[in-house]
C-alpha positions in Angstrom: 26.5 -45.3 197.0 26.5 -46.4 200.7 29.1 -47.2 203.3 28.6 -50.7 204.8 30.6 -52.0 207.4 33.0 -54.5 206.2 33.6 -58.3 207.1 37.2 -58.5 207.7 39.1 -61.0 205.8 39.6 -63.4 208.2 35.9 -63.6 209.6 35.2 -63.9 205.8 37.7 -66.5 205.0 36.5 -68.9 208.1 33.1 -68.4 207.3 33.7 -69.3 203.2 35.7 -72.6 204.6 32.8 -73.4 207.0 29.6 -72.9 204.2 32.0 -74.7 201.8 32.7 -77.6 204.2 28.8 -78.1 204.8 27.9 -77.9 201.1 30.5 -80.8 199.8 29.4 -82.7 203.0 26.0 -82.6 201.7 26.4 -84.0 198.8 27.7 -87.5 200.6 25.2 -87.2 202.6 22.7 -86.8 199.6 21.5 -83.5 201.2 22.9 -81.1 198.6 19.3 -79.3 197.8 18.6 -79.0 201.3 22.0 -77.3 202.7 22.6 -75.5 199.5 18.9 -73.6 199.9 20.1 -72.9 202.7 23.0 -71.4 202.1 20.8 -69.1 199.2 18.4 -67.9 201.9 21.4 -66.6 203.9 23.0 -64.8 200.6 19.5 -63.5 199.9 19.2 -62.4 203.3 22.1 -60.2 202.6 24.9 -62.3 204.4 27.9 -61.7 202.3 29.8 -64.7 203.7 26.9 -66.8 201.9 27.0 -64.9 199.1 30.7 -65.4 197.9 30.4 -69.0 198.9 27.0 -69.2 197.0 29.3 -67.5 194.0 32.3 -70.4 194.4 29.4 -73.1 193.8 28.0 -71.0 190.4 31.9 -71.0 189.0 33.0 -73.9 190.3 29.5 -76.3 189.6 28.5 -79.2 192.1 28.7 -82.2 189.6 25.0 -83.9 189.0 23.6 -81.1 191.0 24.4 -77.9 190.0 25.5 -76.7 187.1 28.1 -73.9 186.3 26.7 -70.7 185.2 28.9 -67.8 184.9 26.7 -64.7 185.2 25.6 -66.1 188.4 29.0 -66.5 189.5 29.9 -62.6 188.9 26.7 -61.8 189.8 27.1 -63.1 193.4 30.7 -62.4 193.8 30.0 -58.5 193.0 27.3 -59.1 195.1 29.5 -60.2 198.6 32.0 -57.5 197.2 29.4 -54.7 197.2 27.8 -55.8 200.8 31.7 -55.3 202.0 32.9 -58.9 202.1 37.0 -57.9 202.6 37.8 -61.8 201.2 35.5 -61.5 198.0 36.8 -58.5 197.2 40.7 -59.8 198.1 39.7 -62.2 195.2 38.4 -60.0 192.6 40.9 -57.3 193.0 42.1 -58.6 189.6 38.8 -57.6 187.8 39.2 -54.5 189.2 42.0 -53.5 188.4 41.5 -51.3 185.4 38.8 -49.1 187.7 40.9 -49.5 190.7 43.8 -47.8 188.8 42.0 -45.1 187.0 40.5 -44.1 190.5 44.2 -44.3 192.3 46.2 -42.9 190.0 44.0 -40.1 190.0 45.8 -37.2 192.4 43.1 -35.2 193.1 40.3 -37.8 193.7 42.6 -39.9 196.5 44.2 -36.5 198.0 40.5 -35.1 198.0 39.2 -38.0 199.4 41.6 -38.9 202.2 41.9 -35.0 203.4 38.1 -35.0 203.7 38.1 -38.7 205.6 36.4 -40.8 203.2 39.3 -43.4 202.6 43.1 -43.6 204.3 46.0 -45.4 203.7 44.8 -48.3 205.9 41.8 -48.8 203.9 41.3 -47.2 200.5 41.9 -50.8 198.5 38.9 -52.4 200.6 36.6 -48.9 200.3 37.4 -48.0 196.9 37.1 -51.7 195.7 33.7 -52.0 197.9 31.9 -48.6 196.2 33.4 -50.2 192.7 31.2 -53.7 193.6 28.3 -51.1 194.1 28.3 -49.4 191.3 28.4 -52.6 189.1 25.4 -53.9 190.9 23.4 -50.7 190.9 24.8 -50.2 186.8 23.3 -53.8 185.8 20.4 -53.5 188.8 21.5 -56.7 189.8 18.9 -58.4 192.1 19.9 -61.6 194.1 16.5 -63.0 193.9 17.2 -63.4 190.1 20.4 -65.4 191.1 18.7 -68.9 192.3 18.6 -71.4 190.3 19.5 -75.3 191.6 21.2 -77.4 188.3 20.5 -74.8 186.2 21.5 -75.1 182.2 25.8 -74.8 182.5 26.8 -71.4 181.1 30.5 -70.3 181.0 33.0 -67.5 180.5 33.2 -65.7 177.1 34.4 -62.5 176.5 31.5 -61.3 175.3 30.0 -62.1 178.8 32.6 -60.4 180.6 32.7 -57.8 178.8 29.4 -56.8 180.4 30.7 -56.7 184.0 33.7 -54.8 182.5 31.4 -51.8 181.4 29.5 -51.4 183.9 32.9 -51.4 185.7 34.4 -48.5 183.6 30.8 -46.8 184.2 30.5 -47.0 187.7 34.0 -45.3 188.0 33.0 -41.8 187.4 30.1 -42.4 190.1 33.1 -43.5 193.0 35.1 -40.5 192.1 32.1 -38.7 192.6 31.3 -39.9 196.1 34.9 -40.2 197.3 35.6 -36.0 197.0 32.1 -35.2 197.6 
């Protein structure tokens, strides 16, 4: 586990709108492939901006160009979570709420971990929520260059899909505690 820096919210939000903007513009313009590679070579790159914008287009689907694929989508938004992305991880605080309780509720860990300055009151949704994104992506050694794929085959939520990302949720939560007191 690793501190990053985060991208506040706002930064994050302007930058989603602006991405999204160019990609739906694109497709009038008949330039999706082009502006969308784009976009990928800045998520691979590592900017987390790209990345959760790079995840709305994997749920969401760009019809006749790109299909939904829903492993891509989580893949991607853990992804922008993990690399600190306040806005992507606003948006799957949800998800995370089983680990995000387990770790909070947890006296000793969040006493433990403010007295020796790893999280405050200010920020310990945002850092807890951040080291939970990086635990899911170092459980299931998720690697962004596996996440490119333009009108790929449509795949979609199950429960038997998300019930992946939710283990390697629960098993990453040990691994937080871990680094929080340590």
């Amino acid at each position: 586990m690793d501190y990053k820096d985060f991208t506040k919210r706002q930064k994050a939000f302007d930058g989603f709108v602006k991405y999204r903007r160019e990609v739906f513009d694109s497709v009038d313009k008949n330039k999706f492939d082009d502006v969308f590679t784009e976009l990928c070579t800045k998520a691979l790159s590592g900017d987390c901006v790209a990345q959760d914008c790079v995840a709305y287009f994997f749920n969401k689907g760009v019809q006749g160009k790109l299909a939904p694929n829903y492993d891509f989508y989580m893949s991607w938004q853990i992804l922008a979570g993990a690399n600190g992305n306040e806005f992507a991880l606003e948006k799957m605080e949800f998800f995370l709420n089983p680990a995000l309780n387990q770790i909070i509720n947890d006296d000793y860990v969040l006493t433990r971990a403010m007295r020796r300055g790893n999280i405050n009151k200010d920020n310990a949704l945002m850092v807890i929520s951040n080291l939970i994104c990086e635990g899911i992506v170092d459980e299931l050694k998720i690697n962004p260059k596996n996440l490119i794929q333009i009108g790929n085959k449509a795949s979609y939520y199950s429960p038997e899909k998300n019930r992946v990302y939710l283990n390697a949720m629960m098993k990453s939560v040990s691994n937080v505690r871990d680094f929080l007191v340590s």
